[in-house]
VODRENTOR-993884 format. One record per residue (C-alpha): residue number from 1; y, z, x. Coordinates in nm, 4 decimals. Each point is the difference from the previous one (the first is absolute). Last residue first. Layout:
% VODRENTOR-993884
<rec NUM; <Y; Z; X>> ...
This chain:
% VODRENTOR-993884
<rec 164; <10.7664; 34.9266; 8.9464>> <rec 163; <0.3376; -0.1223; -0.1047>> <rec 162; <0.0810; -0.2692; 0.2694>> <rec 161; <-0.3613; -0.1644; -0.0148>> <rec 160; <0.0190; -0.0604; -0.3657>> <rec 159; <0.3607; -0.1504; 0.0349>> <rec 158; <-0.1863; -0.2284; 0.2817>> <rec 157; <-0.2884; -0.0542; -0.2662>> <rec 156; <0.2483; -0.0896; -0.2902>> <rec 155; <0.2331; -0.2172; 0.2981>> <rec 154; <-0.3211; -0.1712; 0.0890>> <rec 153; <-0.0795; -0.0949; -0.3523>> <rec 152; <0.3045; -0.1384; -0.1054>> <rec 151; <0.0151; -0.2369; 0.3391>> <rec 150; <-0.3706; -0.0726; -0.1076>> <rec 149; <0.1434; -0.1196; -0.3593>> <rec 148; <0.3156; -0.1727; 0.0571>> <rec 147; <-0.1973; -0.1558; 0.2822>> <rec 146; <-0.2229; -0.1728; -0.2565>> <rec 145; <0.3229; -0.0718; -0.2534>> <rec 144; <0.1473; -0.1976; 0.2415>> <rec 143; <-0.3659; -0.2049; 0.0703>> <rec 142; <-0.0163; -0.0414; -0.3133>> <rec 141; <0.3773; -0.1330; -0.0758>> <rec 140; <-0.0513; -0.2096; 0.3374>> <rec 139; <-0.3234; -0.1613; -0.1496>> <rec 138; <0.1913; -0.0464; -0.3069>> <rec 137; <0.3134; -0.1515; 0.1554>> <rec 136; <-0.2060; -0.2375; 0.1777>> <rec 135; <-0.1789; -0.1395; -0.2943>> <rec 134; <0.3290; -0.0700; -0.1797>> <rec 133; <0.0698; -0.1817; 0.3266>> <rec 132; <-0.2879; -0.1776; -0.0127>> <rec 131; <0.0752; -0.1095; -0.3843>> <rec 130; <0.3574; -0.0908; 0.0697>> <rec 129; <-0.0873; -0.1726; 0.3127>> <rec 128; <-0.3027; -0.2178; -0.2318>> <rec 127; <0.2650; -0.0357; -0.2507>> <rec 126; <0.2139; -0.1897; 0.2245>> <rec 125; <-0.2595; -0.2156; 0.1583>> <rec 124; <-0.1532; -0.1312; -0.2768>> <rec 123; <0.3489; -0.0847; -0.1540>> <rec 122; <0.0539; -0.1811; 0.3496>> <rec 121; <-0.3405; -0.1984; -0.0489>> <rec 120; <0.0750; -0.0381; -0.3925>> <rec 119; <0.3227; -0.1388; 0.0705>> <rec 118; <-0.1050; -0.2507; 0.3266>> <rec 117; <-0.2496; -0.1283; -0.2917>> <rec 116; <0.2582; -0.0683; -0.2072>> <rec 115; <0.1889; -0.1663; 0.1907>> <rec 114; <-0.2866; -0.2398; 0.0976>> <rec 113; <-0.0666; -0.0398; -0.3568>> <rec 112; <0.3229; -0.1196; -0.0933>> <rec 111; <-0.0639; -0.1839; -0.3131>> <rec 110; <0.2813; 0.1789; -0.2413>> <rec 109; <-0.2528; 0.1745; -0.1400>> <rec 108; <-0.1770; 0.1504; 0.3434>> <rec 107; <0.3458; 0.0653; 0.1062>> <rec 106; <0.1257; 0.2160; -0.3312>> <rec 105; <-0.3697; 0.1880; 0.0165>> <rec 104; <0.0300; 0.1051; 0.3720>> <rec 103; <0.3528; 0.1531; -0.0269>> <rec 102; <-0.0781; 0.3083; -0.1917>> <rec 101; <-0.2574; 0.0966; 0.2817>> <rec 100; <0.2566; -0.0141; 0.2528>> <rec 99; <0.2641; 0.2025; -0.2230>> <rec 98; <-0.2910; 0.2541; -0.0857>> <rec 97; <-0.0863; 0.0323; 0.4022>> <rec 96; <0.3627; 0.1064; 0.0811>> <rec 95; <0.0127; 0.2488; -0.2575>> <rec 94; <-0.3020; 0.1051; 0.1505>> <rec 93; <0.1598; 0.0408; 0.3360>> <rec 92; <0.2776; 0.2258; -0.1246>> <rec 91; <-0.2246; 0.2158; -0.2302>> <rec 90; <-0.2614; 0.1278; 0.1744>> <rec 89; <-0.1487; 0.2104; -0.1914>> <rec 88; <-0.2806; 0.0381; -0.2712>> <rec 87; <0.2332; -0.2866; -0.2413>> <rec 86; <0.1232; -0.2584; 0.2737>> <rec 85; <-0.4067; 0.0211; 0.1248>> <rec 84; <-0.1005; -0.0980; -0.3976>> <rec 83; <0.2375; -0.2504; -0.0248>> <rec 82; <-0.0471; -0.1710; 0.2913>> <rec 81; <-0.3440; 0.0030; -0.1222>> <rec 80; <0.0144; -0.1506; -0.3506>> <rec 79; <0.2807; -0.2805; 0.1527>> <rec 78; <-0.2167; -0.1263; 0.2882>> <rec 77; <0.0415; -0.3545; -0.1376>> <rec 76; <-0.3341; -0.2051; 0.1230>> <rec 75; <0.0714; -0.3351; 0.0575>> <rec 74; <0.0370; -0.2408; -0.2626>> <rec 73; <-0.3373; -0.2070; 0.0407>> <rec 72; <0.0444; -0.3284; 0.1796>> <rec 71; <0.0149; -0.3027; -0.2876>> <rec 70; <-0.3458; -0.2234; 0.0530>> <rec 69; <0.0577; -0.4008; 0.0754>> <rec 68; <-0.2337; -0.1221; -0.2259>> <rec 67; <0.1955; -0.0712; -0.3059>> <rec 66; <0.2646; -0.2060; 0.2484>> <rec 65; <-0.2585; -0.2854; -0.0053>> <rec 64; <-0.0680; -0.0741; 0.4453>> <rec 63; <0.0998; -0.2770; 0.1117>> <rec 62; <-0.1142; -0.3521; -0.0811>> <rec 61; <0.2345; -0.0878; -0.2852>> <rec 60; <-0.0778; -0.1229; -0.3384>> <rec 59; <0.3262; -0.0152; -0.1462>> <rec 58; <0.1453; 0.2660; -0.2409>> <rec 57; <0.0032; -0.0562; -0.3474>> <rec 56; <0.2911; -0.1214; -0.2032>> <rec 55; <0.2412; 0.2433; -0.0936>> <rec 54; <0.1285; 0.0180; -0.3664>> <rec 53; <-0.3427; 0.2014; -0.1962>> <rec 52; <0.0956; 0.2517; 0.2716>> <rec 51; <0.3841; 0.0793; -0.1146>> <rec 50; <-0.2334; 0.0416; -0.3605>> <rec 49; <-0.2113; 0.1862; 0.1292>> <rec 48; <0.2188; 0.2590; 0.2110>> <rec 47; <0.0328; 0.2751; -0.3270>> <rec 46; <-0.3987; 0.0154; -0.0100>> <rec 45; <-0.0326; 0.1167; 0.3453>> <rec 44; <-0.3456; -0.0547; 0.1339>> <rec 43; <0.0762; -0.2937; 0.1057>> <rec 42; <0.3007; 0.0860; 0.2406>> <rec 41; <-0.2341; 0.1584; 0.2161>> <rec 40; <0.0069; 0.4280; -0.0393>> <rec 39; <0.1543; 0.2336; 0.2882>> <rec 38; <-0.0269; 0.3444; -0.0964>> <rec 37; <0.1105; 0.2997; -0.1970>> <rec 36; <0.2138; -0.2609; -0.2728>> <rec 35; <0.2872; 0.1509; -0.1867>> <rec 34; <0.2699; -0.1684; 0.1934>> <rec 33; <-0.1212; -0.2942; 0.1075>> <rec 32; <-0.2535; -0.1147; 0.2650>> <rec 31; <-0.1380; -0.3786; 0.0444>> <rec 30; <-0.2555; -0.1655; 0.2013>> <rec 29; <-0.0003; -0.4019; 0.0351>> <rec 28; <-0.3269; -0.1386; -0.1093>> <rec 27; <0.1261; -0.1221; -0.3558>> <rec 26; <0.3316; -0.1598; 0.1861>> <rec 25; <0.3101; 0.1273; 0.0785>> <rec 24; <0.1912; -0.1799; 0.3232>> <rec 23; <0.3891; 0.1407; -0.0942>> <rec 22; <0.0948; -0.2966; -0.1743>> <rec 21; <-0.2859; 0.1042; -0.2895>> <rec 20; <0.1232; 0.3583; 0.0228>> <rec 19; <0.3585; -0.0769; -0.1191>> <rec 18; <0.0099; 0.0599; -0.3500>> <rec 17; <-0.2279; 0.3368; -0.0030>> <rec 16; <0.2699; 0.1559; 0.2053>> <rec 15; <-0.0535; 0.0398; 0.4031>> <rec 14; <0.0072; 0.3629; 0.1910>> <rec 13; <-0.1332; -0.1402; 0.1787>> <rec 12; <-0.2253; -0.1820; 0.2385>> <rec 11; <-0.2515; 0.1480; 0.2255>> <rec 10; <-0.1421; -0.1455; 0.3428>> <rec 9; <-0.3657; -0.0909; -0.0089>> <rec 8; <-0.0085; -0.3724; -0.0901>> <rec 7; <0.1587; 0.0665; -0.2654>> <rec 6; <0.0102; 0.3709; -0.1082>> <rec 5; <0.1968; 0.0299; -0.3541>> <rec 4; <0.2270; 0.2790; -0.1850>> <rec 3; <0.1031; -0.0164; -0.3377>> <rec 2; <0.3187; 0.0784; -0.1878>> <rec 1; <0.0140; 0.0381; -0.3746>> 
């Protein structure tokens, strides 16, 4: 099994189990593997003790401990609603918006918040033009059917006029 770990916040890995101690683990450092949803310290992980129970402790320092320096929040994906406007019609941009949205998750995991925060703004953006211009079309489509209407209705009561 492979793991992934942030060290002094850049991300390691893919690293086997045999060569996390060289890599900087330790019982603070925070791991991901496959089948994990988030980011969990290596303590909590019952297949790291015994690569744990090998490392010495860390050394007082005077900085900050790493378990208090807070993880951003993955940004927000945009994938339900780029959906939703490539599905009621606009179909080019909102394909757009899906591949955007589809990126944020892979950069937020591989420790790239920054890139994944330029996907969700541009996935954002995409599905918001998709959405407007599904909004357009509708007001255009009522607005087409509208005149549809009063141009029927002015030829019935000029056909009225013609036969009287």
């Amino acid at each position: 099994m492979h793991y992934y770990l942030l060290v002094e916040g850049l991300k390691k890995g893919p690293i086997p189990l045999e060569e996390l101690k060289e890599n900087g683990l330790s019982a603070e450092t925070l791991v991901w593997r496959e089948g994990l949803t988030e980011w969990v310290k290596a303590s909590e992980l019952e297949e790291l003790s015994e690569v744990l129970a090998s490392i010495p402790p860390c050394p007082p320092s005077s900085s900050q401990p790493e378990e208090n320096v807070k993880q951003p929040e993955c940004p927000k994906t945009w994938l339900p609603e780029s959906i939703i406007s490539t599905c009621l019609c606009c179909l080019p941009l909102g394909i757009v918006a899906i591949v955007y949205a589809a990126k944020v998750d892979s950069a937020y995991l591989q420790g790239n918040y920054e890139q994944a925060l330029q996907y969700s703004k541009l996935a954002r953006n995409w599905t918001l033009a998709a959405a407007g211009s599904a909004l357009l079309i509708a007001v255009l489509y009522v607005i087409f059917i509208f005149m549809m209407i009063l141009l029927g209705k002015s030829s019935f009561d000029n056909s009225l006029m013609i036969s009287v």
